[in-house]
PQR file with spaces between the fields and no chain letter, atoms N, CA, C, O and H, PARSE charges and radii, in Angstrom:
ATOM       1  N    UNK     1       1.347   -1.197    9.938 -0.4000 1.5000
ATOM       2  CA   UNK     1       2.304   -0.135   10.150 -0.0000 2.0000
ATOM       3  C    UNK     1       3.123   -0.433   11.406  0.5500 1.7000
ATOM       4  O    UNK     1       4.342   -0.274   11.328 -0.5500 1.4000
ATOM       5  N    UNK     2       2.657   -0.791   12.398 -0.4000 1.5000
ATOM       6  CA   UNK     2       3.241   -0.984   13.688 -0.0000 2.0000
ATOM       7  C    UNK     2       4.402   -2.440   13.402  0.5500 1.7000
ATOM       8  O    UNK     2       5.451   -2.516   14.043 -0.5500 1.4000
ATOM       9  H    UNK     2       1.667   -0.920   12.461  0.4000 1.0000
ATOM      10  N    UNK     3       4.009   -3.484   12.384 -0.4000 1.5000
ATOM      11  CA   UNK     3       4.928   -4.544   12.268 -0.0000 2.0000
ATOM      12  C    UNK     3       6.098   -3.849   11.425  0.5500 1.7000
ATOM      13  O    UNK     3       7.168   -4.446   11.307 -0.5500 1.4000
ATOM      14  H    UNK     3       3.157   -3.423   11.863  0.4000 1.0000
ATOM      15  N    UNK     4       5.929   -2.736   10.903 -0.4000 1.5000
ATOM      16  CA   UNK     4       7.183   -2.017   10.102 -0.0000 2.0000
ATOM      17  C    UNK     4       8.210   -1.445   11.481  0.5500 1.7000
ATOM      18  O    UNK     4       9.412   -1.403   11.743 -0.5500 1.4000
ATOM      19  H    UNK     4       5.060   -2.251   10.999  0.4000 1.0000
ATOM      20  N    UNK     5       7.103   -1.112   12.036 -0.4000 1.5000
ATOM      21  CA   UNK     5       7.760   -0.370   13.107 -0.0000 2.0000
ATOM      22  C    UNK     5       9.067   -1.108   13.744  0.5500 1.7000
ATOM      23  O    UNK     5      10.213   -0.661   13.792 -0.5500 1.4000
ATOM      24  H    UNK     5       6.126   -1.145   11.823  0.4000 1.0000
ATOM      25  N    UNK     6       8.631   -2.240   14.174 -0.4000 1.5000
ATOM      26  CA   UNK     6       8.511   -3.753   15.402 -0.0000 2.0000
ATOM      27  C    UNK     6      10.102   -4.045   14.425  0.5500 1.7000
ATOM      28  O    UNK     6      11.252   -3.918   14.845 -0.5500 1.4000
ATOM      29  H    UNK     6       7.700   -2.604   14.136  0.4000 1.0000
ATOM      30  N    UNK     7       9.764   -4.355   13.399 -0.4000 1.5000
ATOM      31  CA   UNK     7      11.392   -4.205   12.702 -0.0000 2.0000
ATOM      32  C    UNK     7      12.398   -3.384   12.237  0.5500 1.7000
ATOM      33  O    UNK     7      13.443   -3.565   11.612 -0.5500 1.4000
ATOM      34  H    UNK     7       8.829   -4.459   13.057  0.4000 1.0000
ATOM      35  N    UNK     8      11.870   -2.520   12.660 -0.4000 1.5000
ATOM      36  CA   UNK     8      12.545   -1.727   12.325 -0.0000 2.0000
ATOM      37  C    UNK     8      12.922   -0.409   10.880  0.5500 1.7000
ATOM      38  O    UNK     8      13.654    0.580   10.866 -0.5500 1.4000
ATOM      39  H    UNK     8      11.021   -2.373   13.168  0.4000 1.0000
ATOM      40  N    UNK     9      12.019   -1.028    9.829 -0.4000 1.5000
ATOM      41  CA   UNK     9      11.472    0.013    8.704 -0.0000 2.0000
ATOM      42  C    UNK     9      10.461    0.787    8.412  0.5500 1.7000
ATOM      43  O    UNK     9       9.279    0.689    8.740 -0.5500 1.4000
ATOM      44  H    UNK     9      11.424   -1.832    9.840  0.4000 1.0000
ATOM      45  N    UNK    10      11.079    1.675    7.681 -0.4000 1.5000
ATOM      46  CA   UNK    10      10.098    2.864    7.832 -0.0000 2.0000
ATOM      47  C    UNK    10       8.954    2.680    7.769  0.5500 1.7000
ATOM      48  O    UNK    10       8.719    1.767    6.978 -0.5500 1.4000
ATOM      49  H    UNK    10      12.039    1.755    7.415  0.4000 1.0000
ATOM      50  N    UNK    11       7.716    3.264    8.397 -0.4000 1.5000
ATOM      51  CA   UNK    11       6.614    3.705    8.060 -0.0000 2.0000
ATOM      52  C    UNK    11       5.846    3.898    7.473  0.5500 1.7000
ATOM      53  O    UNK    11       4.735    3.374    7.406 -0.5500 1.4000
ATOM      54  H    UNK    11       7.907    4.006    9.039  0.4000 1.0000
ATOM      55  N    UNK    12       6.453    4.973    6.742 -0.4000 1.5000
ATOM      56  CA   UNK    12       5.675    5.924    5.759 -0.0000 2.0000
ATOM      57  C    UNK    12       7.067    5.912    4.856  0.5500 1.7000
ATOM      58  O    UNK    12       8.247    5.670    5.112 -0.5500 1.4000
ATOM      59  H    UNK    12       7.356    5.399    6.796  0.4000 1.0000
ATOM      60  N    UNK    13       6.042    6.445    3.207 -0.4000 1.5000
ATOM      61  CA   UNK    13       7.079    6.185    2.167 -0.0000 2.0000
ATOM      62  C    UNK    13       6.358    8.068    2.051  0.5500 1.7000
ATOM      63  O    UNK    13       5.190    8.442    2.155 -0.5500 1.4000
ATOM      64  H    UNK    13       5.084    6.641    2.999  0.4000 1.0000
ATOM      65  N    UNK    14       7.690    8.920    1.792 -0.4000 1.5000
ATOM      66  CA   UNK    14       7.444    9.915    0.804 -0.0000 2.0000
ATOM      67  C    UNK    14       7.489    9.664   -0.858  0.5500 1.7000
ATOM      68  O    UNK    14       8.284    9.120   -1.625 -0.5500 1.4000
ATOM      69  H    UNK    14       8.639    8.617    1.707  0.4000 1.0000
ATOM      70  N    UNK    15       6.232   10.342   -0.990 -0.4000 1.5000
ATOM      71  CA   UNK    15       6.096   10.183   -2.548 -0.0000 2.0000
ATOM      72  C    UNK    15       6.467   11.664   -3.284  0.5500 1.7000
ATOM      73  O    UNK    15       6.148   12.776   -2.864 -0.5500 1.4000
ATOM      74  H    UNK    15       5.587   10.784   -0.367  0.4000 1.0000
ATOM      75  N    UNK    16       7.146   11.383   -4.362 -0.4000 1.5000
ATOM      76  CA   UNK    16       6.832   12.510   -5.069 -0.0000 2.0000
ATOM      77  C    UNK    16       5.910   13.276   -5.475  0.5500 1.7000
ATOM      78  O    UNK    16       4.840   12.714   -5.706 -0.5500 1.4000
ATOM      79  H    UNK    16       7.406   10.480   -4.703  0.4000 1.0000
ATOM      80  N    UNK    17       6.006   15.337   -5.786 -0.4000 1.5000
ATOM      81  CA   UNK    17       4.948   15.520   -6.223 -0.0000 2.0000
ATOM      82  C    UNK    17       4.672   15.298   -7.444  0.5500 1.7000
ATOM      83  O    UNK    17       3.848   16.002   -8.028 -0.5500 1.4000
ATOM      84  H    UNK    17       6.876   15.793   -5.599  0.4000 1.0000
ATOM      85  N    UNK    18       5.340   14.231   -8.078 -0.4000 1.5000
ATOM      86  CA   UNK    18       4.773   13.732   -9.687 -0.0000 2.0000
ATOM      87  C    UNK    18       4.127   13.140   -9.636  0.5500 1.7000
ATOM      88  O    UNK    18       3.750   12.782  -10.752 -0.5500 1.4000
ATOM      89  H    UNK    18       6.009   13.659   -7.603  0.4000 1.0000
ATOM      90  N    UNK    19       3.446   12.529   -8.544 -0.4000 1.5000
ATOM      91  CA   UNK    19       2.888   10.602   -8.759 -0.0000 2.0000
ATOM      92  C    UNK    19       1.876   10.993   -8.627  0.5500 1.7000
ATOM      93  O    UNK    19       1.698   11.962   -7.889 -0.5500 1.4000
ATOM      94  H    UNK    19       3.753   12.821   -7.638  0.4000 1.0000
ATOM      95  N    UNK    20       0.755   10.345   -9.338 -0.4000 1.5000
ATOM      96  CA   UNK    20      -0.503   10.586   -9.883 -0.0000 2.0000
ATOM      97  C    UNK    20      -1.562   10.739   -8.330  0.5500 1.7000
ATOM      98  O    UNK    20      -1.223   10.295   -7.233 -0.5500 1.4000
ATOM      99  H    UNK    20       0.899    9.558   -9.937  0.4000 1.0000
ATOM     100  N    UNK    21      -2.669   11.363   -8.581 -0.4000 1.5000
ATOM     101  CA   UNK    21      -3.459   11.697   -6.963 -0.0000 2.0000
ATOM     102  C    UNK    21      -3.530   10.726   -6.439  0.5500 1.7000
ATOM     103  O    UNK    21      -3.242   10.522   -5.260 -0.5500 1.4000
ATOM     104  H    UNK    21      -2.944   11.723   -9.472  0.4000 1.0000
ATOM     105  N    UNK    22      -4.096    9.623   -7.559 -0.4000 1.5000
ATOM     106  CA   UNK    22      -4.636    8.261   -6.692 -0.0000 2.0000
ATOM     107  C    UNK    22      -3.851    7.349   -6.644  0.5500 1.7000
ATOM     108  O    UNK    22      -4.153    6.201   -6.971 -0.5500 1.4000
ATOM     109  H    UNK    22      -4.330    9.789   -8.517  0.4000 1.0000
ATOM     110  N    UNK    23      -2.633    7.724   -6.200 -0.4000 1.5000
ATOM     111  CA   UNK    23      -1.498    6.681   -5.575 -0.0000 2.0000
ATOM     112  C    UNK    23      -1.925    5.478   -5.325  0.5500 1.7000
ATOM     113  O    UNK    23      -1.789    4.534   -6.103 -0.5500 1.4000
ATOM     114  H    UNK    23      -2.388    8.657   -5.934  0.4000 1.0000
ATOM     115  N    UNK    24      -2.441    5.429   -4.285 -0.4000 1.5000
ATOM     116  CA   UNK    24      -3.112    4.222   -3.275 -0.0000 2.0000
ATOM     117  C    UNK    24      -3.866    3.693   -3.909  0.5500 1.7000
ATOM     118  O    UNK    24      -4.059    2.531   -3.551 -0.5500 1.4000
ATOM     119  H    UNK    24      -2.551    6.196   -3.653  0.4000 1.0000
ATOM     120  N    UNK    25      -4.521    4.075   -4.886 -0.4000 1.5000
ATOM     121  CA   UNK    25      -5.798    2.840   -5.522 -0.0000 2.0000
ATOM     122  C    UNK    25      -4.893    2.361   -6.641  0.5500 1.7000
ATOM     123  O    UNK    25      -4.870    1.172   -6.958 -0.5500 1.4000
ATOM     124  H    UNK    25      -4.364    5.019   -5.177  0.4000 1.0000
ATOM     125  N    UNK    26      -4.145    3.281   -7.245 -0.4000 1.5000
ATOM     126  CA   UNK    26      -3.294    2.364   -8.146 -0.0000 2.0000
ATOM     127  C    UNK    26      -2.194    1.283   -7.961  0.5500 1.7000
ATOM     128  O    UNK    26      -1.981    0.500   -8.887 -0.5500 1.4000
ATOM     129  H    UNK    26      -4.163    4.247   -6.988  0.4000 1.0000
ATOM     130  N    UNK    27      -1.321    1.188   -6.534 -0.4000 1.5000
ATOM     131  CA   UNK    27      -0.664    0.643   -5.933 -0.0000 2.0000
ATOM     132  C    UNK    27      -1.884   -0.929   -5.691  0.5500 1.7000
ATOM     133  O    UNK    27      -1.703   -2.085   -6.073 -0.5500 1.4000
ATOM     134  H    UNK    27      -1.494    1.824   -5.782  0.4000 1.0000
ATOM     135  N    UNK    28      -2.989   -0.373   -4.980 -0.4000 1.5000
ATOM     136  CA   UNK    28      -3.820   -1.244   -4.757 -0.0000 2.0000
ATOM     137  C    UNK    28      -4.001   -2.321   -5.742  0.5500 1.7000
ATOM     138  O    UNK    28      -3.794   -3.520   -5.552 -0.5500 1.4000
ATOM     139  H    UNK    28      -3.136    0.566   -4.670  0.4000 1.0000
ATOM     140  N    UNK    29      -4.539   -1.571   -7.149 -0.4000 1.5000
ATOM     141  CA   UNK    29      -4.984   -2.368   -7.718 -0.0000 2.0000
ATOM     142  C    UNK    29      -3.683   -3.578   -8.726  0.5500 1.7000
ATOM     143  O    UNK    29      -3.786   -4.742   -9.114 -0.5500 1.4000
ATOM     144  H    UNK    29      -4.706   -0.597   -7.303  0.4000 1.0000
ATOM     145  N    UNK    30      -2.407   -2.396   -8.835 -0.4000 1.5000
ATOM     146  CA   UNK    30      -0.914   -3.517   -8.855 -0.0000 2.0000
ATOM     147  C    UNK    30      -1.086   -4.417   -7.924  0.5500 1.7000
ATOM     148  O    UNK    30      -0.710   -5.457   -8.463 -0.5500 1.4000
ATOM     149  H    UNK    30      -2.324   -1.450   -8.520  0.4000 1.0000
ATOM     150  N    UNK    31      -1.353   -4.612   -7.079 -0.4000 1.5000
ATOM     151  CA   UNK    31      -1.244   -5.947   -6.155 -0.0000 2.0000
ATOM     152  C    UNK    31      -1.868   -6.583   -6.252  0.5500 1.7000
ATOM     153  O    UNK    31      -1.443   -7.715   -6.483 -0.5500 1.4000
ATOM     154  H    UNK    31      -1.659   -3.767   -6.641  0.4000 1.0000
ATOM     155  N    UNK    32      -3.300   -6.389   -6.162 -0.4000 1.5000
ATOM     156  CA   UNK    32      -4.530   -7.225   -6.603 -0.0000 2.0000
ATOM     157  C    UNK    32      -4.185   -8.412   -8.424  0.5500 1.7000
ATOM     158  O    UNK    32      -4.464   -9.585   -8.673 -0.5500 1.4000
ATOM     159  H    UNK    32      -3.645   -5.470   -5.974  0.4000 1.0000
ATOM     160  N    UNK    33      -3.391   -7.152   -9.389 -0.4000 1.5000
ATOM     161  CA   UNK    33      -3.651   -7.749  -10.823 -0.0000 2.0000
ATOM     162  C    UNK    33      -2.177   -8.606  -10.709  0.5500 1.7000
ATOM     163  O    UNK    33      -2.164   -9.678  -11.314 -0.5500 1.4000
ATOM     164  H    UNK    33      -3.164   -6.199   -9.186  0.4000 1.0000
ATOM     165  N    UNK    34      -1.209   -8.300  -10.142 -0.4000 1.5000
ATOM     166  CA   UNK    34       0.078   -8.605   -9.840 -0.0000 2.0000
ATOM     167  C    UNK    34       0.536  -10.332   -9.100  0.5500 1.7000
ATOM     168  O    UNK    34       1.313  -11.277   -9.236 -0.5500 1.4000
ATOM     169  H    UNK    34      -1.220   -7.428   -9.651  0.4000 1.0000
ATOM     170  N    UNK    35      -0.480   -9.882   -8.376 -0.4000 1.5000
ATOM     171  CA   UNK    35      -0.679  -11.222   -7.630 -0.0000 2.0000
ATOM     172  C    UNK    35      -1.736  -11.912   -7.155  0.5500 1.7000
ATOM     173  O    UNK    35      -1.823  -12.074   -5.938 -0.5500 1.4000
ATOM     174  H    UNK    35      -1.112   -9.114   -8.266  0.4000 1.0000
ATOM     175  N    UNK    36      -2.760  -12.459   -8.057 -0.4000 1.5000
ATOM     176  CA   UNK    36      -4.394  -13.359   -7.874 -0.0000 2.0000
ATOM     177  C    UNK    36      -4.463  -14.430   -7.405  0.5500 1.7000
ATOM     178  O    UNK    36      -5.426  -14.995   -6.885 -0.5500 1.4000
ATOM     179  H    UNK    36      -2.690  -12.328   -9.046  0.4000 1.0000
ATOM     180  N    UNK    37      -3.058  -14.888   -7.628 -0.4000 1.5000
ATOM     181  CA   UNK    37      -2.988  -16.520   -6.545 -0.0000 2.0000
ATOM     182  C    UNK    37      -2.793  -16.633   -5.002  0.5500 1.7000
ATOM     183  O    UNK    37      -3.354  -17.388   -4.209 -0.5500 1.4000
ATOM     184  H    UNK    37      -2.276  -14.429   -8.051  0.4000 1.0000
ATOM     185  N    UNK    38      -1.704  -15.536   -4.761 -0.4000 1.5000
ATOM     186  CA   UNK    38      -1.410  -15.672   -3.852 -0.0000 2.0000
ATOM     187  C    UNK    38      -2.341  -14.426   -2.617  0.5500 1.7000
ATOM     188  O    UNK    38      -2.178  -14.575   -1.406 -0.5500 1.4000
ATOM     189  H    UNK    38      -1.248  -14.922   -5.405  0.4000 1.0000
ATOM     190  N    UNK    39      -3.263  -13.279   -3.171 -0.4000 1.5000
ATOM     191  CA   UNK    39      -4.071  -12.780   -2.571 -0.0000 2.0000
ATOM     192  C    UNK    39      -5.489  -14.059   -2.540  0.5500 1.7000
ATOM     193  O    UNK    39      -6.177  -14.140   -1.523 -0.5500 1.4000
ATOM     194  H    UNK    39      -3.395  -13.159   -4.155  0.4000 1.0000
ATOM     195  N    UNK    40      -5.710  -14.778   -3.504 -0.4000 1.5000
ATOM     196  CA   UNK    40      -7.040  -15.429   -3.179 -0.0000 2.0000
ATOM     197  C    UNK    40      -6.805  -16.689   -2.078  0.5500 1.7000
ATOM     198  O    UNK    40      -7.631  -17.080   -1.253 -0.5500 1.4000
ATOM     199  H    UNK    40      -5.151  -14.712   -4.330  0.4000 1.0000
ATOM     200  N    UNK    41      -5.334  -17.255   -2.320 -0.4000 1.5000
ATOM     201  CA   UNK    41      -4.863  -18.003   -1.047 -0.0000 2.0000
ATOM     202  C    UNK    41      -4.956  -17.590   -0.017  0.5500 1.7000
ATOM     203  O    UNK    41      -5.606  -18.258    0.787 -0.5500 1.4000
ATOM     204  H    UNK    41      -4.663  -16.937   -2.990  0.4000 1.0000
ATOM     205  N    UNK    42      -4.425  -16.463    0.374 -0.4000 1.5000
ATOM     206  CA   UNK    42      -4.273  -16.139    1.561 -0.0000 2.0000
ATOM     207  C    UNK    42      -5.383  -16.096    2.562  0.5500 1.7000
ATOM     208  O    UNK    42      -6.482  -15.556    2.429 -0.5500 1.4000
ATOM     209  H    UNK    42      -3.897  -15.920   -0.279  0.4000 1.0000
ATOM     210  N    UNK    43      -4.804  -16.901    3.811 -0.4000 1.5000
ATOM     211  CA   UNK    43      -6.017  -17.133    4.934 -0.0000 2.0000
ATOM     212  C    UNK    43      -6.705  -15.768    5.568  0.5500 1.7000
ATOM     213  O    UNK    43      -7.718  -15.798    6.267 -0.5500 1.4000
ATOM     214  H    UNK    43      -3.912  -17.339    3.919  0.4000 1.0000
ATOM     215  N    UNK    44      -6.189  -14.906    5.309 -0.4000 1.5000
ATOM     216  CA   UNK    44      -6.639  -13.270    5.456 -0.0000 2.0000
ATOM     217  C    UNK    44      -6.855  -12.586    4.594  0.5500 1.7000
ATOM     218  O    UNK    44      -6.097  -11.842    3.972 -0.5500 1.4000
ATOM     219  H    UNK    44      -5.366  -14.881    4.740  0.4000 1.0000
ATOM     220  N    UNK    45      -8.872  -12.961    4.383 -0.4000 1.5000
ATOM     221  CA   UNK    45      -9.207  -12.117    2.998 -0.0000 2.0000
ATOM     222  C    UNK    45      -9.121  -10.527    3.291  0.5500 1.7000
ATOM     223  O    UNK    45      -9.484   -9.754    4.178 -0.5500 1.4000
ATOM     224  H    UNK    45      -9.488  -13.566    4.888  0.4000 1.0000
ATOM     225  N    UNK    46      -8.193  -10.448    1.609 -0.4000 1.5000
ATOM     226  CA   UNK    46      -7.958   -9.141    1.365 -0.0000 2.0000
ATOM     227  C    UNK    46      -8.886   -8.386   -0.079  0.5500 1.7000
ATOM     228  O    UNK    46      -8.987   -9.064   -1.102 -0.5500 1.4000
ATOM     229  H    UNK    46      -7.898  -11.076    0.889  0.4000 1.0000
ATOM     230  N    UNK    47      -9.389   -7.247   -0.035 -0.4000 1.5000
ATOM     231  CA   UNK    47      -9.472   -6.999   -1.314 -0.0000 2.0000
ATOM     232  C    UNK    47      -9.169   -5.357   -1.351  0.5500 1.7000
ATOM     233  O    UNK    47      -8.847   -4.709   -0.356 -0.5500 1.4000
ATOM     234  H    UNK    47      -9.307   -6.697    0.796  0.4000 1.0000
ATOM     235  N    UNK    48      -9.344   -4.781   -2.772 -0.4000 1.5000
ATOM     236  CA   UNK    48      -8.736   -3.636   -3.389 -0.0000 2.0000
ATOM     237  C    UNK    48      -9.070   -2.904   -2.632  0.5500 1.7000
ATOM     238  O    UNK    48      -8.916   -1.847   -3.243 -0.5500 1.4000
ATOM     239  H    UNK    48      -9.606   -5.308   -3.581  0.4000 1.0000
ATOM     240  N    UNK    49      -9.409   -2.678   -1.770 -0.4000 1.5000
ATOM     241  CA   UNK    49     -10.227   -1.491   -0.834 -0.0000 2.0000
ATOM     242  C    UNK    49      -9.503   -1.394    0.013  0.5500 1.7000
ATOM     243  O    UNK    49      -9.043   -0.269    0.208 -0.5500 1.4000
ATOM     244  H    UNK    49      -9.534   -3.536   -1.273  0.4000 1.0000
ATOM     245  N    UNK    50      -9.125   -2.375    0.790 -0.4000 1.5000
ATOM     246  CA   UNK    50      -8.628   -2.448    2.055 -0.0000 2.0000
ATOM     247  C    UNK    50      -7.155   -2.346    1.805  0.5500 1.7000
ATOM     248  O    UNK    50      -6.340   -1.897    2.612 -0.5500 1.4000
ATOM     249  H    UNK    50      -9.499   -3.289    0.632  0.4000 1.0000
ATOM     250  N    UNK    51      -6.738   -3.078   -0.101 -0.4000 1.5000
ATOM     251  CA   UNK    51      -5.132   -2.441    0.479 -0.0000 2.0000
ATOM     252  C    UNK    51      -4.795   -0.994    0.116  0.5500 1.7000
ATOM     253  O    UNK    51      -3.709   -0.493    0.407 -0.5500 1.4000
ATOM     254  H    UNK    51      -7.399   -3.442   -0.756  0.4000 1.0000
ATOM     255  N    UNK    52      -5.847   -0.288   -0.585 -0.4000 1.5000
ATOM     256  CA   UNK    52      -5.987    0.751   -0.929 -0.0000 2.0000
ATOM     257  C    UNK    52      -5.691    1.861    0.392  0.5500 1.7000
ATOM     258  O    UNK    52      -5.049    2.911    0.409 -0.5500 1.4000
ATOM     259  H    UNK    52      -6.729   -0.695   -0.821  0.4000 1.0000
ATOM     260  N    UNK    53      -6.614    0.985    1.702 -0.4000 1.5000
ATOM     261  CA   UNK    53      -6.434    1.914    2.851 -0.0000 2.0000
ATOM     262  C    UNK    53      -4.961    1.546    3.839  0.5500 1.7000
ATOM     263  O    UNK    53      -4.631    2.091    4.892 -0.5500 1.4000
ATOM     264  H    UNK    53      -7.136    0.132    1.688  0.4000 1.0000
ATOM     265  N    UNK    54      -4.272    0.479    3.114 -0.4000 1.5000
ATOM     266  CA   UNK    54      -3.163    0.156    3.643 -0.0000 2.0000
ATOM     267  C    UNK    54      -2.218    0.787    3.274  0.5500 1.7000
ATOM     268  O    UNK    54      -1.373    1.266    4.030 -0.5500 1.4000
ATOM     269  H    UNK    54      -4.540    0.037    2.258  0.4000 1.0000
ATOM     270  N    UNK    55      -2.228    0.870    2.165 -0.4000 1.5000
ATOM     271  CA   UNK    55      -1.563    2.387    0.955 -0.0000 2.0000
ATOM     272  C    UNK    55      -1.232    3.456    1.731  0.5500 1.7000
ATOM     273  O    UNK    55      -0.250    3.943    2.292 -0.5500 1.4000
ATOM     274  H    UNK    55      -2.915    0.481    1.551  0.4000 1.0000
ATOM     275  N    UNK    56      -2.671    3.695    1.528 -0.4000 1.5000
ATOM     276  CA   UNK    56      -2.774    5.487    1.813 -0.0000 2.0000
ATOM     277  C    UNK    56      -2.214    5.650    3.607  0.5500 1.7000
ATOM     278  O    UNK    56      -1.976    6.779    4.037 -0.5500 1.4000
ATOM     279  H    UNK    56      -3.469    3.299    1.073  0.4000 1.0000
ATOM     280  N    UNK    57      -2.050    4.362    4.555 -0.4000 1.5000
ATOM     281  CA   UNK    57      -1.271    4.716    5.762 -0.0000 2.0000
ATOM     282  C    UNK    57       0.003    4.879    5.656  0.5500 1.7000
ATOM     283  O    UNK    57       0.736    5.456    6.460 -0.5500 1.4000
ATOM     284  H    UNK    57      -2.243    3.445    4.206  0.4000 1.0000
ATOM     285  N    UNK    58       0.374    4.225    4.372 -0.4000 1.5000
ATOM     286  CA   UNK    58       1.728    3.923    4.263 -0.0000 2.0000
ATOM     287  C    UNK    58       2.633    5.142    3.286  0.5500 1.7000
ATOM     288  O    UNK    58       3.845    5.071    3.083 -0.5500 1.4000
ATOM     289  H    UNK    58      -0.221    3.756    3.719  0.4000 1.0000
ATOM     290  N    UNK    59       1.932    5.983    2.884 -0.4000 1.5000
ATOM     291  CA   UNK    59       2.075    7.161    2.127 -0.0000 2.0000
ATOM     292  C    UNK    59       1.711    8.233    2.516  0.5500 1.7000
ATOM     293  O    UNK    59       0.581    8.602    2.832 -0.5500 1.4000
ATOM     294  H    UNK    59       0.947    6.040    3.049  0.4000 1.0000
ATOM     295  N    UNK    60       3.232    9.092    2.500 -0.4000 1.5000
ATOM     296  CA   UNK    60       2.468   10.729    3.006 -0.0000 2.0000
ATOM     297  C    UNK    60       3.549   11.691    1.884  0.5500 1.7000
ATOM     298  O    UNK    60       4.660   11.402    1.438 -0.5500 1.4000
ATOM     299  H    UNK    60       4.150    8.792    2.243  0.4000 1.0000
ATOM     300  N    UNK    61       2.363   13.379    1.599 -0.4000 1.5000
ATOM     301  CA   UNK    61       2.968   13.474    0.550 -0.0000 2.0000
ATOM     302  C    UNK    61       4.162   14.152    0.909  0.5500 1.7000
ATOM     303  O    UNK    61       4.343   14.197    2.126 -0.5500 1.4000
ATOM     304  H    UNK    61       1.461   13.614    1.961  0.4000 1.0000
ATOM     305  N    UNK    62       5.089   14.731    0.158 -0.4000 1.5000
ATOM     306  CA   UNK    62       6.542   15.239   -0.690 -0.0000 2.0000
ATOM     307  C    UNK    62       6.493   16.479    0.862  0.5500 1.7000
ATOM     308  O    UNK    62       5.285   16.637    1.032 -0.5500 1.4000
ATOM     309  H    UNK    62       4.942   14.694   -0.830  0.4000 1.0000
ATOM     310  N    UNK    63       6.909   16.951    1.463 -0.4000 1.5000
ATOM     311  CA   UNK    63       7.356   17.937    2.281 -0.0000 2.0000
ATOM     312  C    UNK    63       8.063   19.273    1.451  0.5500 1.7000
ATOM     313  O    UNK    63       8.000   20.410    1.916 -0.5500 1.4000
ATOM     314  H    UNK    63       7.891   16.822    1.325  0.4000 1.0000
ATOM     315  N    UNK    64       8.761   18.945    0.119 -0.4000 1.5000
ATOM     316  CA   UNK    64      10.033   19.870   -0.292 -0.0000 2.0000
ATOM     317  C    UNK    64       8.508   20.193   -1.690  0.5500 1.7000
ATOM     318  O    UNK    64       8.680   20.980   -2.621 -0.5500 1.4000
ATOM     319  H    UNK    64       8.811   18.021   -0.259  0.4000 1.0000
């Protein structure tokens, strides 16, 4: 969150109140099924959990 910052884009994404409860695990698990090469490459193991909690920093709900 702070490297969003550091450049200058937003934060936090508002979501609609349509989008299903479990935002974040479903976002999560798009990334995980989306991309298997380039998450199992990467020198910074990641898995569904953790981007799940990367999600949910990065999401806050609808205000209106």
């Amino acid at each position: 969150v702070e490297l969003l910052r550091e450049v200058g884009l937003p934060d936090r994404v508002e979501v609609p109140k349509d989008a299903p409860d479990d935002l974040a695990g479903k976002l999560a698990r798009n990334a995980i099924q989306g991309t298997p090469v380039p998450i199992k490459l990467n020198p910074r193991k990641i898995d569904e959990a953790t981007l799940k909690e990367l999600f949910e920093e990065l999401i806050c709900p609808s205000e209106s």
